[in-house]
C-alpha positions in Angstrom: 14.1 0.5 7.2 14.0 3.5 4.4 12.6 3.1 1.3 13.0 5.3 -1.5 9.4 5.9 -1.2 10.6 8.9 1.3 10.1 11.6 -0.5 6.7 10.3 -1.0 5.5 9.8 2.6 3.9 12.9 3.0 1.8 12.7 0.1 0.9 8.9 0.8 0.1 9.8 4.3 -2.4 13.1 2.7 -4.1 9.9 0.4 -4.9 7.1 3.3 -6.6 10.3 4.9 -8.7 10.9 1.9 -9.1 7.3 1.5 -10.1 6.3 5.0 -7.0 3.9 5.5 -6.3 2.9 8.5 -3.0 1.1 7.9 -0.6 1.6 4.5 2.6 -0.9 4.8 4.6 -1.5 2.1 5.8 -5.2 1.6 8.0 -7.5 -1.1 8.7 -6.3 -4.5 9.7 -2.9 -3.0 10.8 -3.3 0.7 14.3 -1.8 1.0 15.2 -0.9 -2.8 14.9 1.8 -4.8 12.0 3.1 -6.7 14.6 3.9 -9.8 14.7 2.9 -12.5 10.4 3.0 -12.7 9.6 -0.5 -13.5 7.8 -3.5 -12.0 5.1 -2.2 -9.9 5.1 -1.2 -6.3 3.2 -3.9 -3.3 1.3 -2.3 -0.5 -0.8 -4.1 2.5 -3.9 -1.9 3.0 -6.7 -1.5 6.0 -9.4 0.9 5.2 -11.8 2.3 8.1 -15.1 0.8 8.5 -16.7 1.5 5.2 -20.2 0.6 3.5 -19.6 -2.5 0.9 -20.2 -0.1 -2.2 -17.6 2.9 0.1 -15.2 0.3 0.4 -14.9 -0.6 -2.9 -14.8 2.9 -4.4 -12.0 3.5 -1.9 -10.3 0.5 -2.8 -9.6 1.5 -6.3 -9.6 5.4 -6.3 -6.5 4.5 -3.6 -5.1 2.6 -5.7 -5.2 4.6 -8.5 -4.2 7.8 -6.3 -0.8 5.3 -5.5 -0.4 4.3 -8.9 -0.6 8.3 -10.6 1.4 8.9 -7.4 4.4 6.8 -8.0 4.4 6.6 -12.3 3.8 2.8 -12.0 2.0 -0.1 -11.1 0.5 -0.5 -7.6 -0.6 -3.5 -5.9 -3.0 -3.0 -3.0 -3.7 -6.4 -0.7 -6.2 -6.8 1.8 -4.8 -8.8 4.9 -7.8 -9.9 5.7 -8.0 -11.5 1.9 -4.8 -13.6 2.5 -5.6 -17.0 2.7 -1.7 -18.8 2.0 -0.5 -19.0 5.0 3.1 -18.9 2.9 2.5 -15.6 1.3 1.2 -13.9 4.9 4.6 -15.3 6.7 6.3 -13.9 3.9 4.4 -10.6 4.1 4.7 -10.4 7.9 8.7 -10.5 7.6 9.2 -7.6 4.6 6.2 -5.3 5.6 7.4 -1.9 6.3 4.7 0.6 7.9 4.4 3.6 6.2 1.0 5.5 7.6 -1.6 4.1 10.3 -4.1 5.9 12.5 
């Protein structure tokens, strides 16, 4: 499904490559609508690389303030791994859109 994040892709792609993602979907709040007008903020299920504890957590934020700059608004980054309602994952498994992995 396209997202209005299109025109975006490439630069989101050049980011997770900087960032050592692995996986970038986008999910919820944004799956399938547009990104206009800017408001509300913008969901995304990350996977980083292996990193070191204090690597991963730099990462973590500098991607999601990359996204954020990126997009004029609010970003949302959750870990998969992090999920622990099993609710919210179903929910997550059936609006995820992939939008870079290595």
């Amino acid at each position: 499904m396209a997202t209005s994040l299109g025109p975006f892709r490439e630069e989101i792609a050049r980011l997770c490559t900087a960032h050592q993602v692995r996986r970038l979907d986008l999910f919820d709040s944004a799956h399938g609508k547009t990104l206009s007008p800017p408001t509300g903020d913008v969901d995304f299920l990350v996977e980083f690389l292996p990193l070191a504890p204090a690597d991963y957590a730099r990462q973590y934020f500098a991607l999601r303030e990359a996204l954020s700059d990126l997009l004029g608004r609010e970003v949302d980054l959750v870990v998969e791994r992090a999920i622990r309602n099993p609710y919210f994952l179903a929910n997550l498994q059936h609006s995820r859109e992939p939008l870079f992995a290595v």
